[in-house]
N, C-alpha and C positions, 0 to 999 in steps of 0.2 A: 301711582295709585294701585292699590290692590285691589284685583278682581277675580270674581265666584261665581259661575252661573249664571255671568250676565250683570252682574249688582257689582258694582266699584262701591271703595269704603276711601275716607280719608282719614289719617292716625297723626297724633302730637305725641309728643311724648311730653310729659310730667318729668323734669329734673330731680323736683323734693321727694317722689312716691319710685323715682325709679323706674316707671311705668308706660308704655304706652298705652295710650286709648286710643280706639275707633268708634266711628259711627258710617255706617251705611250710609248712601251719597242718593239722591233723587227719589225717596220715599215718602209718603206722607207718614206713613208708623216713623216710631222712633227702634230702630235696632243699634245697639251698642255691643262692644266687647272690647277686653284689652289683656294686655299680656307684660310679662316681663324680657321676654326676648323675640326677634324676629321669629323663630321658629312657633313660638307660644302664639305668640300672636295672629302668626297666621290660621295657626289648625283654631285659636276662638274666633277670628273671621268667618271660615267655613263653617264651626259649630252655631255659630248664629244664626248664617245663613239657613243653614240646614233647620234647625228648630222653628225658625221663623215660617219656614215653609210647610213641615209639619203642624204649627198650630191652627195654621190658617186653614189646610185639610182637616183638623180635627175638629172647627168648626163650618166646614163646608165654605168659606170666605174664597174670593180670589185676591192672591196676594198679590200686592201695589207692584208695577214692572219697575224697574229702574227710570223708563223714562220711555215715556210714550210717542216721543218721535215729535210732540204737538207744543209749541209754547205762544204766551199770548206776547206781542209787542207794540206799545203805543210809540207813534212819534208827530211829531209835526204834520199839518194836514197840507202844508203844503209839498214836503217830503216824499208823502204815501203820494201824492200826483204822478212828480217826478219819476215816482219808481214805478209807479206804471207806466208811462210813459215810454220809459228804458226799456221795461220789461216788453211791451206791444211791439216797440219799435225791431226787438229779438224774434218778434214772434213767439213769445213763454209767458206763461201764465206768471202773474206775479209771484205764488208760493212756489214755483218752479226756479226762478231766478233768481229770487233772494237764497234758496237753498243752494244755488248750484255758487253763487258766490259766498257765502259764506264756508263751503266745500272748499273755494279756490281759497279762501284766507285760512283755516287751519291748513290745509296741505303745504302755507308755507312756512308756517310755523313749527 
């Protein structure tokens, strides 16, 4: 994953065009760029980035973070019990436990 500032992009590349494409990862806007070589590609990552954040200064906007640390997750209600349950039985706060495990599952990956 390419990363700028904080904002990860993800790129394919195009076989027929030659091409790779990106687009910016966790935004609501849509930011794109693409290039014909790694190197190209990367300075339109940054040029993207960079513009995208100038425009949104030239209209006074704040621009979208990458990812605001918040997401919503539905599951089974008898599931959310359980994990409170777990989570009481630790002493932590449900949003505290579920994060801290989730922390232990990528760290093994």
């Amino acid at each position: 994953m390419m990363t700028y500032k904080g904002y990860g992009a993800s790129v394919r590349f195009d076989d027929e065009a030659d091409l790779f494409h990106g687009e910016v990862t966790g935004l609501r806007d849509v930011v794109t760029f693409q290039g014909r070589t790694v190197d190209e590609l990367r300075e339109a990552f940054r040029d993207s980035i960079d513009d995208y954040l100038e425009f949104c200064e030239s209209r006074g906007e704040t621009p979208d973070k990458p990812y605001s640390g918040r997401f919503l997750l539905r599951v089974d209600p008898l599931l959310h019990r359980r994990l409170v349950e777990l989570s009481a039985d630790e002493g932590e706060s449900l949003n505290n436990w579920i994060a801290s495990r989730l922390g232990e599952l990528v760290a093994r990956n």
